[in-house]
C-alpha positions in Angstrom: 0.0 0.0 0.0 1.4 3.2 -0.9 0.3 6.7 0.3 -3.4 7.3 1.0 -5.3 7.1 4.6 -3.9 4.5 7.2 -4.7 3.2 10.4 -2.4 4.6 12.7 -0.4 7.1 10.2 0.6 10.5 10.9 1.1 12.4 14.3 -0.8 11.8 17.1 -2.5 14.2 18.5 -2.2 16.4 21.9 -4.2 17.0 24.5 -6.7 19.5 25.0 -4.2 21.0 27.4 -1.3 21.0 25.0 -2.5 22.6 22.0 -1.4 26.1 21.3 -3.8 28.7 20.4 -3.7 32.1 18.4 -4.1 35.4 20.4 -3.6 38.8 19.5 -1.6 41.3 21.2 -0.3 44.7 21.0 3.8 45.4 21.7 5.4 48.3 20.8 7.6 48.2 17.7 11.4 48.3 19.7 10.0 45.1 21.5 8.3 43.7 18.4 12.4 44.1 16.5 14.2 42.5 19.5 12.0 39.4 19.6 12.0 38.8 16.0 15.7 38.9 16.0 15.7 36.4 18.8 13.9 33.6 16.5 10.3 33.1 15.7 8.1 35.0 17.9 5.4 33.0 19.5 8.2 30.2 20.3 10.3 33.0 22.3 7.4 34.6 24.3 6.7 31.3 25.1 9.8 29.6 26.0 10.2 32.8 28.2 7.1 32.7 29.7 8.0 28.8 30.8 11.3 29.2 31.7 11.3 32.4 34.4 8.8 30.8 36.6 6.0 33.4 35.4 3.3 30.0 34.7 2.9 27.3 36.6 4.0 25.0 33.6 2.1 21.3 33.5 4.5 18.1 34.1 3.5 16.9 30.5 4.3 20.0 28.9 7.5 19.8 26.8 9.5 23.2 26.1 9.8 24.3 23.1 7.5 21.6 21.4 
């Protein structure tokens, strides 16, 4: 069998808990520059949020994933 739907294929999915979700916000342009030049957005706020103790972060959740 080549290709197509399988049972089983592909990624499995993450919990409810896991999934990242699009919100908007507002950051002025300086801060906007120096994240961008740090790597992709979102995945910096993030890793930053997680990392300096700001969340309570669950045990399942993998950094940077």
């Amino acid at each position: 069998m080549r290709g197509g739907r399988r049972a089983k294929a592909g990624r499995k999915k993450k919990p409810d808990h896991l999934r990242r979700n699009i919100i908007t916000i507002r950051l002025p342009q300086w801060m906007i520059l120096q994240i961008k030049n740090k790597g992709e957005i979102g995945y910096v706020i993030e890793d930053q949020l997680a990392n300096k103790d700001f969340l309570d972060v669950p045990d399942d959740y993998d950094i940077g994933s």
